[in-house]
MARBA-3410 file (N, C-alpha, C, O; in Angstrom, 1 decimal):
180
0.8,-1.2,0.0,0.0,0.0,0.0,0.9,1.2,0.0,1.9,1.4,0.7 ~ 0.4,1.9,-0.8,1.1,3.0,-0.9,0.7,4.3,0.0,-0.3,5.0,-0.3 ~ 1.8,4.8,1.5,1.4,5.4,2.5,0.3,7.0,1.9,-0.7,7.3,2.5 ~ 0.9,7.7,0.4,0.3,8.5,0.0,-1.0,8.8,-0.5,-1.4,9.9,-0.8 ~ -1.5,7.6,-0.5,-3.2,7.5,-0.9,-3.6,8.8,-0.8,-3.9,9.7,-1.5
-3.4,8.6,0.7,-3.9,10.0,1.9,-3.3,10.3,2.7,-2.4,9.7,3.3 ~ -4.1,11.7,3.0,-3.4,12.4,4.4,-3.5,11.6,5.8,-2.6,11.5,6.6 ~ -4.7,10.9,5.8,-4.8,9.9,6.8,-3.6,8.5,7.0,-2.9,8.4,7.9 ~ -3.6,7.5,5.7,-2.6,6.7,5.5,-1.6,7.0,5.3,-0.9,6.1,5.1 ~ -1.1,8.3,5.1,0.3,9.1,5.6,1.1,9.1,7.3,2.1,8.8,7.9
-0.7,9.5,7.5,-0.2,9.8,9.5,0.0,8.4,9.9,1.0,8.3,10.4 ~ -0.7,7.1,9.9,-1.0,5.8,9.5,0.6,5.8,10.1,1.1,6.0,11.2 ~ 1.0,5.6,8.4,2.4,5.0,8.3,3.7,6.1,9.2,4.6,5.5,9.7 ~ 3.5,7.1,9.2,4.8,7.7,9.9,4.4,7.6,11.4,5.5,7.6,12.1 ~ 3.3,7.5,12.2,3.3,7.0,13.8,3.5,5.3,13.8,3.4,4.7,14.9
3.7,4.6,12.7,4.2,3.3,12.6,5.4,2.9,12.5,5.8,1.7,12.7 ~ 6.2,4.0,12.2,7.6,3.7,11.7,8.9,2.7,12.6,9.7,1.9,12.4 ~ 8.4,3.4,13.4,9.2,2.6,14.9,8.9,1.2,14.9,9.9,0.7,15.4 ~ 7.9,0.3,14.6,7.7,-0.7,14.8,7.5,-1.4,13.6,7.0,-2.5,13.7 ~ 8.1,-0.8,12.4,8.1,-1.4,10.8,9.6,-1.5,10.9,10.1,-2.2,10.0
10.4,-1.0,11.5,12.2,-0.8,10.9,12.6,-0.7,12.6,12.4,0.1,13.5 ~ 13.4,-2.2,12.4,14.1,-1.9,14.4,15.3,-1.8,14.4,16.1,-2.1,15.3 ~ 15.7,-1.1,13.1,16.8,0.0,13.1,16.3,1.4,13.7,17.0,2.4,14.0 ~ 15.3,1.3,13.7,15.0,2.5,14.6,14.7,2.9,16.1,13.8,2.3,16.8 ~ 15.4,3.6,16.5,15.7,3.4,18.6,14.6,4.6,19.0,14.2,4.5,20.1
14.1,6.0,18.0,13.2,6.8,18.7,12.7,7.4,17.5,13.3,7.4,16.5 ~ 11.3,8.1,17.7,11.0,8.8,16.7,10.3,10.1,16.9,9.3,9.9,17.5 ~ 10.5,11.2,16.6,9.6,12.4,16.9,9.2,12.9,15.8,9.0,14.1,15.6 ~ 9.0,11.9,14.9,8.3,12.7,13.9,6.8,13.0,14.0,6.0,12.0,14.1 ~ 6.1,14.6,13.8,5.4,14.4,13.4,4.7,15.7,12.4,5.0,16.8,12.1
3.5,14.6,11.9,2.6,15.1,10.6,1.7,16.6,11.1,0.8,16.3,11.9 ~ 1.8,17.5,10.8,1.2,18.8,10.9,0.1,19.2,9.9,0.5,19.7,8.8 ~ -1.3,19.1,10.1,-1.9,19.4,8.9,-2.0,20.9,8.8,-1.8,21.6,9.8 ~ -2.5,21.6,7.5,-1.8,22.7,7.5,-3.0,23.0,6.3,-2.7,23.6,5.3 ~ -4.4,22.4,6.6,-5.4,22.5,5.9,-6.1,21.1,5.6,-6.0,20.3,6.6
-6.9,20.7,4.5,-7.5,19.8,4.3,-6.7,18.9,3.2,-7.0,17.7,3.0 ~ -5.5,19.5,2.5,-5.0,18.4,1.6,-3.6,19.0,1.7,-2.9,18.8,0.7 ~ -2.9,19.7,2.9,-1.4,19.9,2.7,-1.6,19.7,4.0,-2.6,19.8,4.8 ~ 0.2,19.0,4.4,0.9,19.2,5.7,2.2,19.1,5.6,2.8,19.1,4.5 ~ 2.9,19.1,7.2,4.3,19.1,7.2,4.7,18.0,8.1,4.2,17.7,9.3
5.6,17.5,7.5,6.4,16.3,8.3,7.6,17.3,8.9,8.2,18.2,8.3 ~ 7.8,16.9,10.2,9.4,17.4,11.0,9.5,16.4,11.7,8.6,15.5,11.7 ~ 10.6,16.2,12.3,10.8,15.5,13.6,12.0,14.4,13.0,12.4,14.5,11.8 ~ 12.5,13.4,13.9,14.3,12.9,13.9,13.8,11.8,13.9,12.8,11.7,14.5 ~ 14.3,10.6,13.3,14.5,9.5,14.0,16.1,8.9,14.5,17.2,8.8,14.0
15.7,8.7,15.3,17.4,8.2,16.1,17.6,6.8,16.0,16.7,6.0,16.2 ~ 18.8,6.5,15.5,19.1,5.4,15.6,20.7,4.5,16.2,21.5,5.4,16.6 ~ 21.0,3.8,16.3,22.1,3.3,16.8,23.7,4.2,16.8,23.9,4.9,15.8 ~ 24.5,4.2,17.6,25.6,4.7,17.2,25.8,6.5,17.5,26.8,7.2,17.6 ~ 24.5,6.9,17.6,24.2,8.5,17.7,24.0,8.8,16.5,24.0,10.0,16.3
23.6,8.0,15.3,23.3,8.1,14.5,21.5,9.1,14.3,20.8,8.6,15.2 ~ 21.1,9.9,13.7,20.2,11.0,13.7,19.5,11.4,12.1,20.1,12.0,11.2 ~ 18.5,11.0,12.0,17.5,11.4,10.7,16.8,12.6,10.7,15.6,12.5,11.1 ~ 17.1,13.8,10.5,16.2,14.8,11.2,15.6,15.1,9.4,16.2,15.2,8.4 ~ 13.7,15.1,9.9,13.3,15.4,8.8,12.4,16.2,8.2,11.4,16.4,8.9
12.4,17.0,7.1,11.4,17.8,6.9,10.6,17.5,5.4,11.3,17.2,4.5 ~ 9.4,17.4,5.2,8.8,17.6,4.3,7.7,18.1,4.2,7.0,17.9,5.2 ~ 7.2,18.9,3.2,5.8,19.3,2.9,5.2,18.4,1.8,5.9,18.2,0.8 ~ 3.9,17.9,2.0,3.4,17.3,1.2,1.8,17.8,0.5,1.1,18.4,1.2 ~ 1.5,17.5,-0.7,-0.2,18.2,-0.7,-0.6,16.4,-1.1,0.1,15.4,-1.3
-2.0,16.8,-1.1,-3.3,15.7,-1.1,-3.8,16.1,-1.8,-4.1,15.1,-2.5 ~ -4.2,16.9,-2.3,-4.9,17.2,-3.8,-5.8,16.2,-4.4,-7.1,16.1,-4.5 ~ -4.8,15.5,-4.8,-5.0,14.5,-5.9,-4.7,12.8,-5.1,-3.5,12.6,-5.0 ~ -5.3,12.2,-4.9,-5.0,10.8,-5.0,-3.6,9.9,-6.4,-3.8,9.8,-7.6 ~ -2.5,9.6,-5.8,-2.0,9.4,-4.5,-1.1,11.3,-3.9,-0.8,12.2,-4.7
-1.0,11.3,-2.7,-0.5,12.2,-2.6,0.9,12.7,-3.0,1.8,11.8,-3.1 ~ 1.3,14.1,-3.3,2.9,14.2,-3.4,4.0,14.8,-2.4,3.9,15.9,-1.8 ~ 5.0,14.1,-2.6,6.0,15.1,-1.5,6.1,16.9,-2.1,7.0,16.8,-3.0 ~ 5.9,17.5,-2.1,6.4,18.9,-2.6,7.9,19.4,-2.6,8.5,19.9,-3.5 ~ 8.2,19.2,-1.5,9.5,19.6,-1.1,10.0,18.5,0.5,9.2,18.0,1.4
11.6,18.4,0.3,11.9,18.1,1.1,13.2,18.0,1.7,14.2,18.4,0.9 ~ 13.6,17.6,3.1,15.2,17.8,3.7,15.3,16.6,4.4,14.5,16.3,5.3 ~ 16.7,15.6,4.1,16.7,15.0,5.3,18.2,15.2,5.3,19.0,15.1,4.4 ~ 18.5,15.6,6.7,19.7,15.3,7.6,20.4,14.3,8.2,19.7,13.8,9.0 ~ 21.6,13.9,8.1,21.7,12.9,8.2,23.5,13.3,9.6,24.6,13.5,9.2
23.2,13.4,10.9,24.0,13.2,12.1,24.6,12.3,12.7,24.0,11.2,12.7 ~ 25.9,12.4,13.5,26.2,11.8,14.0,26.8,12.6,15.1,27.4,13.6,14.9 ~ 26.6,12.0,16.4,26.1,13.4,17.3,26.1,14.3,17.2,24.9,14.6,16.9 ~ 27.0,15.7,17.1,26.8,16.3,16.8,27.6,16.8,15.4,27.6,18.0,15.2 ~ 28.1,16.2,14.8,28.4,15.8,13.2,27.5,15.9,11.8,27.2,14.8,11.3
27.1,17.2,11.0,26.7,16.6,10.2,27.0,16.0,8.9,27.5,16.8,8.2 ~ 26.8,14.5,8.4,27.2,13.7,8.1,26.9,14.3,6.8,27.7,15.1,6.4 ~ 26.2,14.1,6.2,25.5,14.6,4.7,24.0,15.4,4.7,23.5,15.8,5.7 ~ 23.3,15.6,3.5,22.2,15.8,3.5,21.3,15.6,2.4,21.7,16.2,1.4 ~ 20.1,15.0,2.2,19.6,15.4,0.5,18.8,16.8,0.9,18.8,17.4,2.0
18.1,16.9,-0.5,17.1,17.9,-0.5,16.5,18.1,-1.7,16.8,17.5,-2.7 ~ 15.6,19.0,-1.7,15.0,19.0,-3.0,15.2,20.3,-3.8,14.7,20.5,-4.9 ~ 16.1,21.4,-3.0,16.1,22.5,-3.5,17.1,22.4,-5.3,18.2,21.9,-5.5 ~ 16.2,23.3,-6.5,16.9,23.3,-7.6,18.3,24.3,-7.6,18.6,25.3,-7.1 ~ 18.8,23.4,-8.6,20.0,23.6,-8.7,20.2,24.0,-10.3,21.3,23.7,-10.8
19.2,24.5,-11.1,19.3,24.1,-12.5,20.5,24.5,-13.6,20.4,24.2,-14.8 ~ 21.6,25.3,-12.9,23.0,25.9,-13.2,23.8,24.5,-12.6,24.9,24.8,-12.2 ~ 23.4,23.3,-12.3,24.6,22.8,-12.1,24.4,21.8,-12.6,23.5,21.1,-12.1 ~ 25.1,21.4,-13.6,24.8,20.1,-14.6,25.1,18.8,-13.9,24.2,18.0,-13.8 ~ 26.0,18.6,-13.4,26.0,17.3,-12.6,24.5,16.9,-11.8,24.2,15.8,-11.4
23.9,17.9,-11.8,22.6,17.2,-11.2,20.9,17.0,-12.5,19.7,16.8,-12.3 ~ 21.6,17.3,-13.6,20.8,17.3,-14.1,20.0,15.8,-14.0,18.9,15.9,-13.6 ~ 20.4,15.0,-14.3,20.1,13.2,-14.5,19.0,12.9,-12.9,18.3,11.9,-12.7 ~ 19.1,13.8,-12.2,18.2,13.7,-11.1,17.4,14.6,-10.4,16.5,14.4,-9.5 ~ 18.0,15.8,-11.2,17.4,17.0,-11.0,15.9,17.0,-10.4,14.9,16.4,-11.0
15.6,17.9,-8.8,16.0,18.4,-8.1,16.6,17.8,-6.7,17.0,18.3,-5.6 ~ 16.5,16.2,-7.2,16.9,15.7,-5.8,18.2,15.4,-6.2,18.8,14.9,-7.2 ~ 18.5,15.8,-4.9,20.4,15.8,-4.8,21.0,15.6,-3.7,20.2,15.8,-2.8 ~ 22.3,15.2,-3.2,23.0,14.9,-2.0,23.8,15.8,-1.9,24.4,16.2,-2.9 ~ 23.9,16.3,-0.5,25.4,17.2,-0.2,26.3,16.1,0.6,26.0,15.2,1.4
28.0,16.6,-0.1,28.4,15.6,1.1,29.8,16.2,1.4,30.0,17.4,0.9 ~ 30.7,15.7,2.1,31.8,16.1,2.4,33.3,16.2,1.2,33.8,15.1,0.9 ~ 33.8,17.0,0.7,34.2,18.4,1.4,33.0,19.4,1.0,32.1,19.0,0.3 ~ 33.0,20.7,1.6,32.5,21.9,1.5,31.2,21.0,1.5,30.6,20.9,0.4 ~ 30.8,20.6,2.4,29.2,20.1,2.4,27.9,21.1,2.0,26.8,20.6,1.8
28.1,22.3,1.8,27.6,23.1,1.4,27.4,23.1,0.3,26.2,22.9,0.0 ~ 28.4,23.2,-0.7,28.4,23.5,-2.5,28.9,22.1,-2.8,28.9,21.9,-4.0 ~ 29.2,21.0,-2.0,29.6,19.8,-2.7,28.1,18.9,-2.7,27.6,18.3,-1.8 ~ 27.7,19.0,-4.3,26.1,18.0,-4.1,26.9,17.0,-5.4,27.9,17.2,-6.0 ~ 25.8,15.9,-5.5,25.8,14.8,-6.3,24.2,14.4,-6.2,23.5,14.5,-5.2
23.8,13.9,-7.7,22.7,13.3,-7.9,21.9,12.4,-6.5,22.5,12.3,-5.5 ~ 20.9,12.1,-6.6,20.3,11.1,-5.6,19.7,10.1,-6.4,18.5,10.2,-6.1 ~ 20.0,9.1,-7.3,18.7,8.6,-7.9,17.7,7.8,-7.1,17.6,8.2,-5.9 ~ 17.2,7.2,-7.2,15.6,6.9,-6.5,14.9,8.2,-5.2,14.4,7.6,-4.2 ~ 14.7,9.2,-5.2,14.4,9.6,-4.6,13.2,10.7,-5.6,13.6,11.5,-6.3
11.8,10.4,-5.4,11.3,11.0,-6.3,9.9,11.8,-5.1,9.6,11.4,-4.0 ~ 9.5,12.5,-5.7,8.7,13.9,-5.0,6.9,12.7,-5.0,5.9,13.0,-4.3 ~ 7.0,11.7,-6.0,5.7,10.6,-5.6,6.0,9.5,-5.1,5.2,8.6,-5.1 ~ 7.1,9.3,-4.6,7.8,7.5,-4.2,7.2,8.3,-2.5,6.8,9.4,-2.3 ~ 7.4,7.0,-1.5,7.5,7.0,-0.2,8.8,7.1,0.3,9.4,6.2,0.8
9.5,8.7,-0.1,10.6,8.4,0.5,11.0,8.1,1.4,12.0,7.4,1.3 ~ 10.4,8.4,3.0,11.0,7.7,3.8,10.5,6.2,4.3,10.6,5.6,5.4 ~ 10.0,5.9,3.2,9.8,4.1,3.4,10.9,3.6,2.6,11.5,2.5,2.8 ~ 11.3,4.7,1.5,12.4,3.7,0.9,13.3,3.5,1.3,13.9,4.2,2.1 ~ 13.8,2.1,0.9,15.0,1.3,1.2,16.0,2.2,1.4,16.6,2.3,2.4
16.2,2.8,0.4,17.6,3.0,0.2,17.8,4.5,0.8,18.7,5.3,0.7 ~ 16.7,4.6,1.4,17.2,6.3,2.4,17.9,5.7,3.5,18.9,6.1,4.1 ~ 17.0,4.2,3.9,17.5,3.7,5.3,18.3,3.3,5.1,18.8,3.1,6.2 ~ 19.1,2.7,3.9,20.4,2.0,3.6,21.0,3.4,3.6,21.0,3.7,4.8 ~ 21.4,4.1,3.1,22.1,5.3,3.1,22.4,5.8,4.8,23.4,6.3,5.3
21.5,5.4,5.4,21.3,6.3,6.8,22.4,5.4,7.5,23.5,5.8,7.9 ~ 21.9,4.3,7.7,22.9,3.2,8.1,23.8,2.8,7.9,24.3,1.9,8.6 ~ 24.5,3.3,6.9,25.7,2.9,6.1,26.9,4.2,6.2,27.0,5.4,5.8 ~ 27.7,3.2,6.8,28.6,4.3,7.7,29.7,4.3,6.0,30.9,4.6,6.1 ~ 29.5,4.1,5.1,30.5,4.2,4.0,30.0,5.4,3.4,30.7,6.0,2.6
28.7,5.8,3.6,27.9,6.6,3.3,28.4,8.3,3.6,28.3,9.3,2.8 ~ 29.1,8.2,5.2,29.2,9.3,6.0,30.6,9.9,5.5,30.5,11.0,5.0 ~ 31.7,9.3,5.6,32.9,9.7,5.4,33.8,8.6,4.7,33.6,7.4,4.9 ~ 34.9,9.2,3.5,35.6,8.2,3.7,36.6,7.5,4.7,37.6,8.2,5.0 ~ 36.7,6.8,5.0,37.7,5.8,5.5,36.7,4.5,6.2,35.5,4.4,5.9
37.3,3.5,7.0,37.2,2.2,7.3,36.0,2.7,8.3,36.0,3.9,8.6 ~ 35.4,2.0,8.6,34.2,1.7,9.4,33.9,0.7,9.9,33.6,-0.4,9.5 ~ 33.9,1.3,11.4,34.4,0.8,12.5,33.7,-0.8,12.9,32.5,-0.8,12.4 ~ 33.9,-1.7,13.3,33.3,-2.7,13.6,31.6,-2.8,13.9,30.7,-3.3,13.3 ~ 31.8,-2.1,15.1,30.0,-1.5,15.8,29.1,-0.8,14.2,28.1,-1.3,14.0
29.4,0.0,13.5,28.8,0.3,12.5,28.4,-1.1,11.5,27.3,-1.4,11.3 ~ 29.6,-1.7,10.9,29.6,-2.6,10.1,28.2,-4.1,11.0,27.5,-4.8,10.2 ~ 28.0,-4.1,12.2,27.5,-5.1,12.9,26.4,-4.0,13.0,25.5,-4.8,12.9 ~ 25.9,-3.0,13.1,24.9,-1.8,12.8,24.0,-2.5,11.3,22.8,-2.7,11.0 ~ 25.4,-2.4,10.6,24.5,-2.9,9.3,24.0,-3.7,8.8,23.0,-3.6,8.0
24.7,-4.9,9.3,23.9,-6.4,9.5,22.6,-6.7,9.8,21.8,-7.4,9.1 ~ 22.3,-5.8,11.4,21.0,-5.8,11.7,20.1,-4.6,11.1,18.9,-4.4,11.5 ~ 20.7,-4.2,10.4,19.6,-2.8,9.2,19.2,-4.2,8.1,18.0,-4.5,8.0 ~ 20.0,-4.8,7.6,19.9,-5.6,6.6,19.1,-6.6,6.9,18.1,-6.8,6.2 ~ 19.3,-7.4,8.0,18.3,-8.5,8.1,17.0,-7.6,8.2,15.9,-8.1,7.9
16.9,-6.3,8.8,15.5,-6.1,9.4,15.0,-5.7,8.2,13.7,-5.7,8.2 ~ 15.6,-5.1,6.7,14.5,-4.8,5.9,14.6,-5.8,5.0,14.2,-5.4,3.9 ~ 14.9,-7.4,5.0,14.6,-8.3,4.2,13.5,-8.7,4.9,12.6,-9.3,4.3 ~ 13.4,-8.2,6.9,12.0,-9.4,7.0,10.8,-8.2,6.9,9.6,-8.5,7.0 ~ 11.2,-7.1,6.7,9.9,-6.0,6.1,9.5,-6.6,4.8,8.4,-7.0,4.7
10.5,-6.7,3.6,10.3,-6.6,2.7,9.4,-8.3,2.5,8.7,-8.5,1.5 ~ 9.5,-8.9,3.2,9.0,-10.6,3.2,7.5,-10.4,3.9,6.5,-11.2,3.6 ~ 7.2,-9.4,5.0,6.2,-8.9,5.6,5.4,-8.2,4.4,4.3,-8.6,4.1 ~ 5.8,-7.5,4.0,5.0,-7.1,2.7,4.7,-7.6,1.4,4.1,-7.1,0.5 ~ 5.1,-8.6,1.5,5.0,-9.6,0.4,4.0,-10.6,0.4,3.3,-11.2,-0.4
4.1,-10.6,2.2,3.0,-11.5,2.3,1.5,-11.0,2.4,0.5,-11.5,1.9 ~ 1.6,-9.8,3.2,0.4,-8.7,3.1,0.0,-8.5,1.8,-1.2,-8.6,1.5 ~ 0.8,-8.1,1.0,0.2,-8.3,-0.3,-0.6,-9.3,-1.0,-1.4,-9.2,-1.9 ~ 0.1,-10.5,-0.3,-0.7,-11.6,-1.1,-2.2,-12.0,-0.5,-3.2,-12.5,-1.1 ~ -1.8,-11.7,0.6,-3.1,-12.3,1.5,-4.6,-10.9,1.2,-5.8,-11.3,1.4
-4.4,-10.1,1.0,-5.2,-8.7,0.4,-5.3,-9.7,-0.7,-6.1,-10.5,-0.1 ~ -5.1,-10.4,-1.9,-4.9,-10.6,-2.9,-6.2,-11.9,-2.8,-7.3,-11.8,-3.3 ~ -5.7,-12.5,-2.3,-6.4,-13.9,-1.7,-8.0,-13.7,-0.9,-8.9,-14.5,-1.0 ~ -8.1,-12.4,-0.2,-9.3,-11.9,1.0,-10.5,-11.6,-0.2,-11.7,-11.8,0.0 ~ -10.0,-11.0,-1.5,-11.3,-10.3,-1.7,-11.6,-11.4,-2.6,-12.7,-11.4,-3.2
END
């Protein structure tokens, strides 16, 4: 199911998040309606290591399914910031054209240093996708050099937990499939 249907099965899925992904240790995120078919996502999720997701998006409802409008996620380590995407344009800078407006900043000059983001799109479930949480978790992600044992065993259990999501949805799917 796709969390954007609606504004409702939006809020649904983001006060669920904690107990879909147990790479996650806390969550403050929350959904802000901001009328009858827009709102705003804020709030972190924390996870192992001092590891920190702080997030922002605006989304509208309009239309069935809904869309992200804009968004930011942060990506910490205590008080470290590690990288960031976002959705702000960049349309003077060709390297991001192939993905244009979603882009990554990362280290050096984390500021002016961006690179493409591919799968991240303004109608996907970004923060259900995989690969935000693989990114988040993945200390190869943060800086270069070796990564550290506790990270590397960090990732193991990121891994197993979104193969038994992804086997949990597989099966939910089928059984919806089977009910009607």
């Amino acid at each position: 199911m796709n969390p954007l249907q609606s504004l409702a099965d939006y809020e649904a899925f983001i006060y669920q998040l904690g107990s879909q992904f147990a790479a996650i240790r806390r969550s403050t995120l929350v959904v802000v309606r901001r009328g009858a078919t827009v709102a705003v996502l804020r709030g972190e999720l924390e996870f192992d290591q001092g590891i920190r997701l702080n997030v922002r998006e605006r989304l509208t409802f309009e239309h069935s399914p809904g869309r992200i409008r804009e968004y930011g996620y942060e990506v910490w380590q205590d008080s470290q910031l590690l990288y960031w995407y976002d959705s702000q344009p960049h349309p003077d800078d060709p390297n991001l054209a192939a993905t244009h407006p979603h882009h990554r900043h990362i280290h050096p000059d984390i500021k002016h240093h961006r690179v493409p983001a591919p799968g991240l799109t303004f109608s996907s479930r970004t923060l259900r996708d995989v690969r935000l949480f693989q990114s988040v978790t993945n200390p190869s992600n943060w800086r270069s050099g070796r990564p550290s044992e506790r990270f590397r065993k960090m990732q193991r259990v990121c891994d197993k937990t979104l193969r038994a999501i992804r086997l949990v949805k597989c099966h939910r799917s089928r059984a919806r499939i089977f009910s009607k």
